[in-house]
N, C-alpha and C positions, 0 to 999 in steps of 0.2 A: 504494500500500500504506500501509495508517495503520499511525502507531506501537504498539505494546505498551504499554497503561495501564499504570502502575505500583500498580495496585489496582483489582482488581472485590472487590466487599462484597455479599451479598444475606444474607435472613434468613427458614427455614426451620423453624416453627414455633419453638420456644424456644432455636435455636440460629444465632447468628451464622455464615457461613459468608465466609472471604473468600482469594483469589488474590492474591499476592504477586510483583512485577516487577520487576526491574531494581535500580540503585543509586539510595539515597533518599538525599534532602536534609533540610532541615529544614520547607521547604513542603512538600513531598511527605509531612512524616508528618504535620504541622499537615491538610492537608487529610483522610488517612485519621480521624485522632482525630474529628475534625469528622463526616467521615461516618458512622464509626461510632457516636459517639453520639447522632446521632439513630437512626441502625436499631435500636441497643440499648433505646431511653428506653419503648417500649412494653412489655417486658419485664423494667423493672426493680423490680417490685412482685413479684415472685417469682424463684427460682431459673431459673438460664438458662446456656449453656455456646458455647463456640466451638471452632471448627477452624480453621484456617489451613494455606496448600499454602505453602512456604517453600524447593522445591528453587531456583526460580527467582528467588529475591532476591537480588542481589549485593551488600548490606551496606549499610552506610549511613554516611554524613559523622558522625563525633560529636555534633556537636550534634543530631540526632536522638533522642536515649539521653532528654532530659529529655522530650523530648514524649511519647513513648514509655511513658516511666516514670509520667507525669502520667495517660496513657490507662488504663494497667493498675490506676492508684491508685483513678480511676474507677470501672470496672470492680467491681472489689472490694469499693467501697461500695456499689454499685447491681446486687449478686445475682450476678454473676458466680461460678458453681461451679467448673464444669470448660472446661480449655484443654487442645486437641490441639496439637502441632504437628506438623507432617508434612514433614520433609526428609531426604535422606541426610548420612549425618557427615558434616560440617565442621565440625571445631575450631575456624576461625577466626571460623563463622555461630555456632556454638554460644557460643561466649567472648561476644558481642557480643549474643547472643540474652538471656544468664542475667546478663546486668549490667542489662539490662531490665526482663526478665519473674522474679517471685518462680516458684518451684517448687510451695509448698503452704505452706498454716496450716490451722489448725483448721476454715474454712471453705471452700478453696483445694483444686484439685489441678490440676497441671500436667504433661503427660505427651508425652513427644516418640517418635514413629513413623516409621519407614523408610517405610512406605507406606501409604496413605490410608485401605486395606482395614482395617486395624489399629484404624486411628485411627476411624472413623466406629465399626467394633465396640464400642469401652470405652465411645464417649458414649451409645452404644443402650443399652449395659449397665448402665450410672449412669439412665436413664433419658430420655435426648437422642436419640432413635433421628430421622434427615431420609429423608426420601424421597430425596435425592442422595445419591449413595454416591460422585463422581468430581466432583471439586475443580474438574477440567479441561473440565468440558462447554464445550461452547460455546455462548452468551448467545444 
């Protein structure tokens, strides 16, 4: 039986889509940033959005927060609109998610979901609509 990746990332017309694993370290987010900026760099000449599945993330070491923080700074230079996230409450995932990721600015909107159904609707809505509608398929 192989392990659980700590990150599948694919990208779905103008929208990032990516599965979250297990507890991250500081390689583990360095590798994610890494991958996602190359999946993102074809789309950063115009508006573009992401989702993320985050029930199954069990947190991550501190020193995480800056790489993290570096990716979303990223991001937000390079057209990032709209961000789902898709987990049930944890205050603990949540406290540690919102010292990372900004909420919204003028160009910014960040929106968190109980369920994926939710979350894939707002980005169709905004205009992000993926042919995937389940975070969880299998690759």
């Amino acid at each position: 039986m192989q392990p659980t990746p700590k990150f599948i990332l694919w990208r779905e017309q103008r929208v990032i889509l990516a599965r979250i694993n297990g507890s991250w370290n500081r390689f583990t987010a360095e590798d994610f940033s890494s991958e996602f900026k190359v999946l993102a760099m074809p789309l950063t000449h115009d508006d573009w959005a992401h989702i993320v599945y985050l029930d199954n993330w069990e947190l991550g070491a501190p020193d995480i927060e800056p790489v993290v923080k570096e990716l979303v700074s990223w991001c937000l230079h390079h057209g990032l609109r709209y961000a789902a996230q898709v987990y049930c409450l944890n205050m603990v995932k949540q406290y540690q998610l919102e010292r990372m990721v900004i909420d919204s600015n003028e160009l910014f909107e960040k929106r968190v979901y109980p369920n994926q159904q939710d979350a894939f609707a707002w980005l169709a809505s905004v205009g992000f609509a993926t042919e995937c509608q389940n975070l969880l398929q299998e690759d």
